[in-house]
C-alpha positions as CSV (number, residue, x, y, z in Angstrom):
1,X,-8.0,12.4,-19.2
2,X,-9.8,15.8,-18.5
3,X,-11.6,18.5,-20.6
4,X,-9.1,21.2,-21.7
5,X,-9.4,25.1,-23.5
6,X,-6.8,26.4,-24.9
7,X,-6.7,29.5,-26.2
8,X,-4.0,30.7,-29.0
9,X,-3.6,33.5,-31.5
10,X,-3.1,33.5,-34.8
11,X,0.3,34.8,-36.2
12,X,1.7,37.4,-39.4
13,X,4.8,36.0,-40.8
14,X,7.2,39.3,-41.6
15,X,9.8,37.0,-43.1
16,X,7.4,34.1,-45.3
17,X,8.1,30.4,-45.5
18,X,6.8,29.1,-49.0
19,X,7.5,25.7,-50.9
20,X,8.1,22.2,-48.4
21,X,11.4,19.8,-48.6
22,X,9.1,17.6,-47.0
23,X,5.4,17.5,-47.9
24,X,4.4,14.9,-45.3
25,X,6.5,16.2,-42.1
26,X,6.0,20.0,-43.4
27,X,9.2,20.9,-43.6
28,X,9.4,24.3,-45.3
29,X,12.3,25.4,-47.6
30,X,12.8,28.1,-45.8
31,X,12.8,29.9,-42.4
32,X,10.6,32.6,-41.3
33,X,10.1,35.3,-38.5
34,X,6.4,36.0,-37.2
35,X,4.4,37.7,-34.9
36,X,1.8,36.4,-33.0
37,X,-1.8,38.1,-33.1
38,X,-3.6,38.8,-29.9
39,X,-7.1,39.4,-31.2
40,X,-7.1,36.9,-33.7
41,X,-7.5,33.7,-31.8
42,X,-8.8,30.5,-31.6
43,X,-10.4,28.9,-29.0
44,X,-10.8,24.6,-28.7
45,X,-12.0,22.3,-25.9
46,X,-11.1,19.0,-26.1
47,X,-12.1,16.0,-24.8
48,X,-10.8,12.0,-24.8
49,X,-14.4,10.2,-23.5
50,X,-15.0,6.3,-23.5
51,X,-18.2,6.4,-24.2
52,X,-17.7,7.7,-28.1
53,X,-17.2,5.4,-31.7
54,X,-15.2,8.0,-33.7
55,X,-14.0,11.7,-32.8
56,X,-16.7,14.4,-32.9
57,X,-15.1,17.5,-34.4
58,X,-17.5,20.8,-34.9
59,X,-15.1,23.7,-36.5
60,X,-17.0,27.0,-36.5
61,X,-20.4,25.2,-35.8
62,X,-19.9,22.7,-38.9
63,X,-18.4,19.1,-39.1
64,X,-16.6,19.1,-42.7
65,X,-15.2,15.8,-43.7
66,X,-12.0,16.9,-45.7
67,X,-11.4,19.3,-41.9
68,X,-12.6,16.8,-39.7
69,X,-10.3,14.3,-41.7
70,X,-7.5,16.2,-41.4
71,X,-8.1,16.7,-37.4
72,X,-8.6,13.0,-36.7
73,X,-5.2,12.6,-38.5
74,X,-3.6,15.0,-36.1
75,X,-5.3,13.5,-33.1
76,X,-3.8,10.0,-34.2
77,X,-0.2,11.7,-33.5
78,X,-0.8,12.7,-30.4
79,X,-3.1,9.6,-29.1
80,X,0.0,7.0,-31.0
81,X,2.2,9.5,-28.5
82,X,-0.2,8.5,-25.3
83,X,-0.6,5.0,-26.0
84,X,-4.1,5.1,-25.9
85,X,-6.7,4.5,-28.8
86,X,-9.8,6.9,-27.1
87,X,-12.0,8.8,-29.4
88,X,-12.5,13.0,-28.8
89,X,-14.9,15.7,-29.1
90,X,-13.3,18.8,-30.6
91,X,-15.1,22.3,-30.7
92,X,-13.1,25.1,-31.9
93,X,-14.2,28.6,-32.7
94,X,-12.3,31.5,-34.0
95,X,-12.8,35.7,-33.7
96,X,-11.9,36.1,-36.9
97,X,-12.6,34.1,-40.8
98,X,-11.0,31.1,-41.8
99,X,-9.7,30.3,-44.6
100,X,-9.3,33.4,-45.7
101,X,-5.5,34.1,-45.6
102,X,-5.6,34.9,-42.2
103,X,-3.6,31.7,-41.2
104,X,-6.5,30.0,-39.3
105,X,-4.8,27.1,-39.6
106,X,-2.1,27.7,-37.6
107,X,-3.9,29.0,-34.2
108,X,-6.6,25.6,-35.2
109,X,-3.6,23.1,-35.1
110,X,-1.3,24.9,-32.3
111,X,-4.6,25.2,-30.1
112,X,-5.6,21.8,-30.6
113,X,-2.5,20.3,-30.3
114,X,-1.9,22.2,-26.8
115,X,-5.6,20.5,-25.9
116,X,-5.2,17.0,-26.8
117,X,-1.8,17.1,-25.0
118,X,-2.9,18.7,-21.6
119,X,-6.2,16.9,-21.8
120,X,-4.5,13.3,-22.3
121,X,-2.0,14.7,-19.3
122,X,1.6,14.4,-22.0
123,X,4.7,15.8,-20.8
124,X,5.8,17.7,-23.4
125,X,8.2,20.7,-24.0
126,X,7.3,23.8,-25.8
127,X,10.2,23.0,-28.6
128,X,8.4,19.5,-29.0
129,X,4.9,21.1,-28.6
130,X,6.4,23.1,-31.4
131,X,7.4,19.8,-33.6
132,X,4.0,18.1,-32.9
133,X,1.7,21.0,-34.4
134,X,3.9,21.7,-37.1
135,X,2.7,18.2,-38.5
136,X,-0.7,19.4,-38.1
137,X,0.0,23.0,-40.3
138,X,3.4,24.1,-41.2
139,X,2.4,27.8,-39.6
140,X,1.1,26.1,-35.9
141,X,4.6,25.6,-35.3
142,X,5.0,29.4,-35.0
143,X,1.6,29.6,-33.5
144,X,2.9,27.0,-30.3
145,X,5.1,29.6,-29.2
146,X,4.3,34.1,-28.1
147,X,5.4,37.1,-29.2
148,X,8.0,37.5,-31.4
149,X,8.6,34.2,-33.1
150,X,11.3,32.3,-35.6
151,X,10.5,29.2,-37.0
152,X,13.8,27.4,-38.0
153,X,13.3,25.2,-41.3
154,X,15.9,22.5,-40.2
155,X,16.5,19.1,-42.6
156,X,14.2,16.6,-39.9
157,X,11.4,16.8,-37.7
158,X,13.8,17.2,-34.4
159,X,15.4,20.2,-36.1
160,X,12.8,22.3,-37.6
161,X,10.5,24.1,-34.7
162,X,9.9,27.4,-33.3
163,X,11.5,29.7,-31.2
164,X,10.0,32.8,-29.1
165,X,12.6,35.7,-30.1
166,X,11.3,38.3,-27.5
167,X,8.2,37.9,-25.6
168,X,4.7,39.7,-26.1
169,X,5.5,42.6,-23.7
170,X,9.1,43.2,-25.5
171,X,7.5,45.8,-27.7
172,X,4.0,47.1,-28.6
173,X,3.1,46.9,-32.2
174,X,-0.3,46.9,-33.2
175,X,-1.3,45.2,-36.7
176,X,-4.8,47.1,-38.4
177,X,-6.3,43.4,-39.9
178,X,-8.0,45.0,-43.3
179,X,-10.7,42.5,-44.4
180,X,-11.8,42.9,-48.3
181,X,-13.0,39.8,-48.5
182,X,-14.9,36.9,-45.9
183,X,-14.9,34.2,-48.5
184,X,-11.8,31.0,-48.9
185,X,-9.4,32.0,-50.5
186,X,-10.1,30.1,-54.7
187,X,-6.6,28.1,-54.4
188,X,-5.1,26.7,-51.6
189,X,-1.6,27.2,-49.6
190,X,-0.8,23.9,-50.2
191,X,-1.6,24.3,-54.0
192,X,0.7,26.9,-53.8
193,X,3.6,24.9,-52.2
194,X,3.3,22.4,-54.6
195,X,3.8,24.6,-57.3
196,X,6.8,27.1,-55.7
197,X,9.7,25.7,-57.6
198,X,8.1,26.3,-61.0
199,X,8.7,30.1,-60.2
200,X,11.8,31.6,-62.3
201,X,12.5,33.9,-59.1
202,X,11.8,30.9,-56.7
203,X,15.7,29.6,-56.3
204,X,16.6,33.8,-56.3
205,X,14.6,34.3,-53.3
206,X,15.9,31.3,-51.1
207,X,19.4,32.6,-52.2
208,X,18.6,36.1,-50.3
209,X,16.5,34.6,-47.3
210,X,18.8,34.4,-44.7
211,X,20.0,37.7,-45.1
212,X,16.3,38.8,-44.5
213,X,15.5,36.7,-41.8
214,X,19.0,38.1,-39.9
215,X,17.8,42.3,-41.1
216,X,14.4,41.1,-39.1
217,X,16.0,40.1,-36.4
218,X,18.3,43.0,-36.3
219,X,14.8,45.3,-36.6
220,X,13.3,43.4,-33.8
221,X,16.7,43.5,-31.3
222,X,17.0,47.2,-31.8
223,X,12.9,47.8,-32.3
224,X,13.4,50.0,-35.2
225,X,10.0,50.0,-36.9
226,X,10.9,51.9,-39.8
227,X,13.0,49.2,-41.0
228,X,10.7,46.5,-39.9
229,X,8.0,48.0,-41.6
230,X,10.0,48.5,-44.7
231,X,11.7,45.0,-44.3
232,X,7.9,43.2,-43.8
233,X,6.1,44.7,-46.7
234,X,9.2,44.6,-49.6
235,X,9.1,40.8,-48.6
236,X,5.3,40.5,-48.7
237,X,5.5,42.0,-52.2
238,X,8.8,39.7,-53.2
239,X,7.0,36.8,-51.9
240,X,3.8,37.1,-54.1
241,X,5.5,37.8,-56.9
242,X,6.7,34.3,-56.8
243,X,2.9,33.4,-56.1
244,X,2.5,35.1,-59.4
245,X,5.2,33.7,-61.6
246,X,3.9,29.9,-61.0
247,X,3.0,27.6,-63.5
248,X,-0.5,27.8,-62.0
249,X,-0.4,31.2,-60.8
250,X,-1.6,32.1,-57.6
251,X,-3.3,35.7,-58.3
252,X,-4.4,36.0,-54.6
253,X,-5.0,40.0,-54.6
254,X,-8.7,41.0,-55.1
255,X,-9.4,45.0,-56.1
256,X,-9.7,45.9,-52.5
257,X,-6.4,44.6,-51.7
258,X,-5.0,46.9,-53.9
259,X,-7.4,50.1,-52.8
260,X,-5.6,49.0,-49.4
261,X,-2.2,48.6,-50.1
262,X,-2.5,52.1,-52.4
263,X,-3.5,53.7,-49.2
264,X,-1.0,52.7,-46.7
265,X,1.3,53.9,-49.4
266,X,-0.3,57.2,-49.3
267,X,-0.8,57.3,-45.1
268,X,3.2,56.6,-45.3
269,X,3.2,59.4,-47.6
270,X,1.5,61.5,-45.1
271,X,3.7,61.1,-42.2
272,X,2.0,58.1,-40.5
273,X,4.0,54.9,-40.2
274,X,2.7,52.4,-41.3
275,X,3.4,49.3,-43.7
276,X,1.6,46.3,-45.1
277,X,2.0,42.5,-45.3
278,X,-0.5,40.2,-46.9
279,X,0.0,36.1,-46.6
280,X,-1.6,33.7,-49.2
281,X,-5.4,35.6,-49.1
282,X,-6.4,38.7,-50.0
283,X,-6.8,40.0,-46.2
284,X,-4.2,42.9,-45.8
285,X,-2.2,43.0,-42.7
286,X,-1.0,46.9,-41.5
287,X,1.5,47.4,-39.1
288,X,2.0,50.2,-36.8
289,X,2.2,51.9,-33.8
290,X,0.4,52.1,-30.7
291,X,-0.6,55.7,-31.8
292,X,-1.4,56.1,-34.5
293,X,-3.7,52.8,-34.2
294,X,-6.9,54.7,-34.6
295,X,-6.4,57.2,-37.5
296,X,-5.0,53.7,-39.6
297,X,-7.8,52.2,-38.7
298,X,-10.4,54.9,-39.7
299,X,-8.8,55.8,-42.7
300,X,-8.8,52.4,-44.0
301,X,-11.7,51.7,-42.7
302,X,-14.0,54.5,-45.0
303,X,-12.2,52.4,-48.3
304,X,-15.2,51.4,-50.7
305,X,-13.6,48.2,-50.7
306,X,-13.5,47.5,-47.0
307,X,-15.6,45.0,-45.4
308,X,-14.5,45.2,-41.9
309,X,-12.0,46.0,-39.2
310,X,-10.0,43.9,-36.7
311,X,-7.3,44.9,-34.4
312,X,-4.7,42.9,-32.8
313,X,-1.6,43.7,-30.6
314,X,1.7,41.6,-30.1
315,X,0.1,37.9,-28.0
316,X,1.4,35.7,-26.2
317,X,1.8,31.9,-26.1
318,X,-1.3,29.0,-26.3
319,X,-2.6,29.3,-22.7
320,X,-5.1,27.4,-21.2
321,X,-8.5,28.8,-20.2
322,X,-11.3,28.2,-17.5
323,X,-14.3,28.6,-20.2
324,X,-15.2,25.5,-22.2
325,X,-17.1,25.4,-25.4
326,X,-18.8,22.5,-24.3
């Protein structure tokens, strides 16, 4: 047993998974095509010492018990896996907010499952890395692989992982992260799962999914960002509209989300590529090209809405790192 980093990004899915066949194992209804975030990482040390009674988690410099809960759960998986019944300390920080539709949990569970792993010295492949974090947060299983990433929804646990498409370097996009609001998000992704079937376009949408997920693919092979552009933010838009039609409607956009998607419309408009996305929150996700980066990014950035801006380039797989948080 050693003390391991491991540092991983966070992800935007272009193609979105929503509703579970299997609650428990997180098996989602549906496939999905991502990109993995360099700039929007997560870092965690872990380590398996004798000398503790129960697991020391600190998230963000706080130990919540529903978190540290569900951490100690995935911990369990991976120490059943070992053989071995040793407590850990956890300490994990992120670069950007949690909980805020920014899929935090997905770089928290892929990075903390690469940790445990390497630090109790497991054998494991990146497909079965893959598996393993998925149990920890449906979206960690794309967060256990780099660059350009499909998760394939599969009917068990041996068939429903991650796969890298192309690698970080395959092709430079840069996603503008628009931040309206720092606060958690008022109802939960899992909520929402819960309560994806009771949509009247739900069944419509599953119906057209693989024939979005194979025009991603096609936009990604032949890196034609018009029509990934176009492709990410009719699906975003698709996608919350079943958010909408629930029984218990998830109304996730806040005013400033709207200011931002207005002006991406009108930047389009102008001659500048660029398209939104928006998971869950009410964060807003712009893609675009290296070059035209900056004048996004400043334009958006003088919205009265606009908290803050982050910046994030195509990122690679968890890696391990030399600087510990503890």
């Amino acid at each position: 047993m050693k003390k391991v980093t491991i540092k991983t990004a966070s992800d935007i899915a272009l193609i979105k998974y929503w509703g579970k066949k299997d609650e428990i194992l997180r098996l989602p209804e549906n496939g999905s095509v991502s990109i993995k975030l360099d700039g929007l990482d997560t870092v965690t040390t872990v380590e398996f010492r004798d000398d503790l009674m129960a697991d020391d988690i600190t998230i963000e410099g706080e130990s919540n018990n529903e978190e540290t809960a569900r951490v100690t759960k995935h911990l369990d998986r991976i120490r059943n896996l070992a053989g071995v019944k040793t407590f850990a300390k956890v300490v994990s920080q992120n670069t950007f907010p949690k909980g805020t539709g920014l899929s935090s949990s997905g770089s928290g569970f892929a990075a903390l499952t690469f940790a445990a792993v390497a630090s109790l010295e497991l054998k494991l492949s990146e497909r079965e890395l893959s598996i393993l974090a998925r149990q920890g947060s449906g979206t960690a299983c794309r967060c256990a692989c780099g660059g350009f990433i499909e998760w394939l929804d599969g009917d068990t646990s041996e068939t429903s992982y991650s796969v890298s498409l192309k690698p970080a370097d395959y092709w430079d996009i840069r996603d503008v992260v628009v931040v309206v609001d720092e606060g958690k998000k008022k109802i939960s992704s899992t909520e929402g799962h819960e309560a994806a079937r009771t949509s009247p376009f739900y069944q419509a949408r599953l119906d057209r999914i693989g024939n979005k997920i194979a025009q991603m693919k096609q936009a990604i092979e032949h890196k034609n960002f018009m029509e990934l552009g176009s492709l990410a933010e009719k699906e975003a838009l698709e996608f919350h509209s079943i958010l909408l039609t629930s029984e218990i409607p998830l109304i996730a956009w806040y005013p400033g989300t709207v200011e931002v998607m207005q002006a991406v419309t009108d930047l389009r408009a102008s001659g500048v590529p660029c398209y939104f996305t928006i998971n869950t929150g009410f964060n807003v996700h712009v893609l675009t090209l290296p070059e035209y980066e900056k004048v996004v990014a400043e334009h958006l950035g003088k919205l009265s809405l606009v908290k803050k801006i982050l910046s994030a380039k195509v990122g690679p797989a968890p890696k391990e790192i030399d600087q510990h948080l503890f």
